[in-house]
C-alpha positions, 0 to 999 in steps of 0.5 A: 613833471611839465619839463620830463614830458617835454624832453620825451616829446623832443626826443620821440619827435627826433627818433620819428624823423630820423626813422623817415629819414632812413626810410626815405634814404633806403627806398632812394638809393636801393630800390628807386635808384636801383630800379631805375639805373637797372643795378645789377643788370648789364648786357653782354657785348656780342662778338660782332667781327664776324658781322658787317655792319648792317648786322651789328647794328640790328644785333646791337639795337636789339640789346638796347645798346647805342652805336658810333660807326667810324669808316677808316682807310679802305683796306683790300684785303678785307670784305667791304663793311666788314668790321675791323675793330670794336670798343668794348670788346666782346663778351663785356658786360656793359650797362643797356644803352652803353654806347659801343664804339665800331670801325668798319671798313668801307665800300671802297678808297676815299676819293681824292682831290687833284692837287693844283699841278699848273705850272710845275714841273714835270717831275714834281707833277709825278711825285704829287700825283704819286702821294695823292694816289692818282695815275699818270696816263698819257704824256701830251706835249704842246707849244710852249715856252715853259718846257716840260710844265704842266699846262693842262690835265685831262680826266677822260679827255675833260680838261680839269681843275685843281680842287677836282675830287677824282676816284683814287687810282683815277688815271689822268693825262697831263699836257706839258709844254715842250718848248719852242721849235727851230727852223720853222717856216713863216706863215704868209700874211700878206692880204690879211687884216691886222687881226687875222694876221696876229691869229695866224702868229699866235696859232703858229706859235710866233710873236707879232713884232712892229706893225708899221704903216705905209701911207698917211692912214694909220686905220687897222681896220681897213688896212691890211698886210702888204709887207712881213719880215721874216718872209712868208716860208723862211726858216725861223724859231718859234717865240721870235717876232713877226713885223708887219707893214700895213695899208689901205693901197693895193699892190700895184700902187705900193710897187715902189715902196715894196722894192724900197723895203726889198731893197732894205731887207732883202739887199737886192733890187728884184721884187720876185725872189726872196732873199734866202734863195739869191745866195742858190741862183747865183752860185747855178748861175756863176759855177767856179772851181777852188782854183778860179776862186783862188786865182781869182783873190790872187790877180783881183783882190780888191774885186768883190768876193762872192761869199761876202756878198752872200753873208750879207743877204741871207736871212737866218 
């Protein structure tokens, strides 16, 4: 009897936790769960292509549903912050808080950073620039060697780096260097100290060549220019070097030595012509015809012809 009572106490126990275990399952996963998770409820997308995008997302907000905003490439054809496309569609029924995902277009183009162009061609300039969606305004050419290289570029008459972040569609200037000039005449640099004189080359887009010294002292700092070769005002090409002769003596006491180098470079004797004009004054001073000059290489050839003597002297 003990026993019979026993098992019908087991078996009552079993079907009371069997009967809270349900219970317990039913109010969890149909009404708690429900209740929290609002099931059966949902939000109805709205249709916000017609909005920009300070109305879809007040409109959004105000259904409870999140927003991730993404501004891609400008497009003209389109208003500024405008809606270009939205995820999930409208008329979707979606959870409250579902977050809605948007692409806008923005208030104008991305700016744009200016690619590092020094030194490159002029060619490969325009292709980057083009890419890059930057203008070519003007073309500015400057003394140097690298013809038709990029030595500089101005943004509204500021000189700018690689790196600059610029509006696209920016106009920029690029400065090119156009090689160096022929026949250009030398400045003068006689009575100038050594470190006058080597600005003056370099402003004149020469080179400075050999400084030499006539006398003992070799001090640059009170010497200064008595002698130049090429001359002051001959023909010469930009980029070629300039030598100098320095000292701390006045003209008058380096009157010999002067002639000594008038001698050398200039091949004649007189201190007060340069060497590219003797060629001039000696053919208005000895006018001949091609018929004395032939006559001339007949009956006297081994006389000195004037034409050698004159290749001789000239300075180019």
């Amino acid at each position: 009897m003990n026993s019979v009572k026993s098992i019908l106490k087991v078996v009552l126990n079993a079907i009371i936790v069997a009967a809270l275990s349900y219970g317990l399952y039913y109010f969890v996963f149909n009404i708690w769960l429900s209740s929290y998770t609002n099931h059966g409820e949902s939000v109805e997308v709205p249709d916000l292509s017609s909005m920009n995008i300070q109305q879809a997302t007040q409109t959004l907000d105000e259904l409870g549903l999140t927003y991730e905003v993404d501004s891609v490439n400008f497009d003209p054809k389109m208003k500024p912050y405008s809606i270009i496309d939205f995820y999930p569609n409208s008329l979707s029924k979606v959870k409250e808080g579902r977050r809605i995902f948007i692409k806008a277009n923005p208030k104008t183009y991305r700016p744009v950073e200016l690619p590092d162009l020094i030194g490159k061609s002029k060619r490969l300039a325009f292709t980057q620039l083009d890419i890059s969606g930057l203008k070519i305004g003007n073309i500015i050419y400057e003394p140097d060697l690298a013809k038709d290289a990029v030595l500089k570029i101005l943004y509204k008459g500021q000189i700018i780096k690689p790196g600059t972040v610029l509006p696209r569609f920016a106009v920029v200037d690029l400065v090119l260097g156009r090689g160096m000039l022929t026949g250009v005449n030398t400045p003068n640099l006689v009575g100038l100290d050594l470190t006058s004189a080597k600005d003056i080359i370099i402003q004149n887009f020469f080179e400075l060549g050999q400084v030499k010294f006539i006398g003992s002292s070799t001090d640059t700092i009170g010497a200064r220019v008595v002698y130049q070769f090429p001359f002051s005002g001959d023909s010469y090409d930009q980029g070629q070097p300039i030598d100098v002769w320095l000292s701390n003596k006045s003209m008058n006491e380096l009157k010999d030595q002067l002639k000594m180098l008038d001698r050398e470079y200039k091949k004649f004797d007189e201190d007060t012509i340069q060497g590219s004009q003797y060629l001039d004054i000696l053919n208005k001073n000895n006018p001949k015809t091609k018929t004395e000059e032939n006559l001339e290489e007949v009956t006297t050839p081994a006389a000195p012809q004037a034409p050698k003597v004159s290749e001789e002297i000239i300075i180019e």
